[in-house]
C-alpha positions in Angstrom: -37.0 120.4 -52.7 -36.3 120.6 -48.8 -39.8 119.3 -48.3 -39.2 116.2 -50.4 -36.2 115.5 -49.2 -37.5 115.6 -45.7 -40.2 113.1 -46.8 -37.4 110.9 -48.5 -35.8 111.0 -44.9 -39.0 109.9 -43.1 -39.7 107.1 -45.1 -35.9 106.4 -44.9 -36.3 106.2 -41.4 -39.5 104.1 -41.4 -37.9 101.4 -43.7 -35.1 101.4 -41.1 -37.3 101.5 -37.9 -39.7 98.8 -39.7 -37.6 95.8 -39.6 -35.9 97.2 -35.9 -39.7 96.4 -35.0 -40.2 93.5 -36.7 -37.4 92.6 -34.6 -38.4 93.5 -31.4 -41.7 91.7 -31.8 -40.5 88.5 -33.0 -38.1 88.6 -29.9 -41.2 89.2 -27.5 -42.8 86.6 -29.2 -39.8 84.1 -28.7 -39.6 85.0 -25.4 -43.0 84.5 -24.9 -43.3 81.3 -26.3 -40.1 80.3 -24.7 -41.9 81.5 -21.5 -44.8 79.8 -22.2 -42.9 76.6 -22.5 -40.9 76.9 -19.2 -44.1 77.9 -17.5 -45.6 74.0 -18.8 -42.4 72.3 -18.1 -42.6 73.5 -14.5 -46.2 72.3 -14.2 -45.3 68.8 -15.5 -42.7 68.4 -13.1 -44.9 69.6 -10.3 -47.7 67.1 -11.3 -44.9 65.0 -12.1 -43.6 65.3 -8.5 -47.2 65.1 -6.8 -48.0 62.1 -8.7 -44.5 60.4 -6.9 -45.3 61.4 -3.5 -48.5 60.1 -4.4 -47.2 56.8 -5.3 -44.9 56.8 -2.5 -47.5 57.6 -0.1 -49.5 54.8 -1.4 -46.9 52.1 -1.1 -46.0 53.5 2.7 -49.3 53.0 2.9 -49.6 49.1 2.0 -46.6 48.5 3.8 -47.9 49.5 7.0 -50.9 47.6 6.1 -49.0 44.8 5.1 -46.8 45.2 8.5 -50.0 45.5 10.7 -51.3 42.1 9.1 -48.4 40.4 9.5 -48.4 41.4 13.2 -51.9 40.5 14.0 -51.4 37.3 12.2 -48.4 36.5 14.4 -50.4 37.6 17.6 -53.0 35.1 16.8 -50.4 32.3 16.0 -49.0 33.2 19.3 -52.6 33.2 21.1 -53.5 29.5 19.4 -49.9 28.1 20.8 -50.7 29.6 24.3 -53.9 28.0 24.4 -52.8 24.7 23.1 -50.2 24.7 25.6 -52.7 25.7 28.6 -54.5 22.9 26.9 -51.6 20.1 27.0 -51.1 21.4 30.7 -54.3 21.0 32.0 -54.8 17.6 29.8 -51.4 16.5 31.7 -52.4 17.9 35.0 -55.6 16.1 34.9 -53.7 12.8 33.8 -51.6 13.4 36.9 -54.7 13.7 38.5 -56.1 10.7 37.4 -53.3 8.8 38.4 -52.5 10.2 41.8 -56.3 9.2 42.1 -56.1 5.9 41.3 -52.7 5.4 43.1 -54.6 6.9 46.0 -57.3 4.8 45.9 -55.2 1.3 46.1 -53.4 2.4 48.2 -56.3 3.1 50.3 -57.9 -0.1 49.1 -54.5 -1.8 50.2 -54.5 -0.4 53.9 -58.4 -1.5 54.3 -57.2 -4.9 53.1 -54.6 -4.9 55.7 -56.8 -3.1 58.7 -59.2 -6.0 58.0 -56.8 -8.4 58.3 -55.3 -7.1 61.4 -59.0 -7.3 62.8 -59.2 -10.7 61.2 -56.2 -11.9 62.7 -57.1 -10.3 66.4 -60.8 -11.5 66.5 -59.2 -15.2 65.4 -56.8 -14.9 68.4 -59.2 -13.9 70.8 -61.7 -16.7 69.8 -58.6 -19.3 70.2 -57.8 -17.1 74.2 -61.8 -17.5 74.6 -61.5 -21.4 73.5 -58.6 -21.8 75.7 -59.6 -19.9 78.8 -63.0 -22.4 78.3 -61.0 -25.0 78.4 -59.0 -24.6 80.9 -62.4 -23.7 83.3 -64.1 -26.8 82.2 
């Protein structure tokens, strides 16, 4: 009698333990799986996060680019306009040139036209003094 109702205890006590287990597990599992699903929501927001620097990276990346070619392209503009200036200036200087030339060179033209005269002029006069002094001797 003692013995069976020692038995009728245990199994009492293994029904009661059972679902206490049950329990237990299906909270470990939860957890688990709840784990589990923190564990991949941190990874996607890591790869999530990469993937923006990424992105970000990138476009700094263009930018720069895009900065750089807009500086070379203004250096160049900048280079063509010097060099068409220098070019106008020289053109211009060599117009000046021309003309001082020119202005020069009639001017010279002008005082060999006068010189010549002069000498025309004095030889004239000393042919007439020559003609007179004859005269005057004969």
């Amino acid at each position: 009698m003692a013995s069976e109702t020692a038995q009728w205890l245990c199994v009492q006590r293994q029904q009661q333990q059972e679902p206490q287990q049950q329990q237990r597990q299906q909270q470990q599992q939860q957890q688990q799986r709840q784990q589990q699903q923190e564990e991949k929501q941190q990874r996607e927001q890591q790869e999530e996060r990469k993937q923006q620097r990424e992105r970000v990276q990138l476009q700094r990346q263009q930018q720069q680019q895009h900065e750089k070619q807009q500086r070379e392209m203004e250096q160049q503009k900048k280079k063509q306009q010097q060099q068409s200036e220098q070019q106008q200036r020289q053109q211009q200087q060599g117009v000046r040139q021309q003309k001082a030339n020119e202005l020069e060179g009639k001017e010279q033209q002008e005082k060999q036209r006068r010189s010549s005269k002069r000498r025309d002029e004095q030889q004239q006069q000393q042919q007439q003094q020559q003609q007179q002094q004859q005269q005057q001797q004969q």
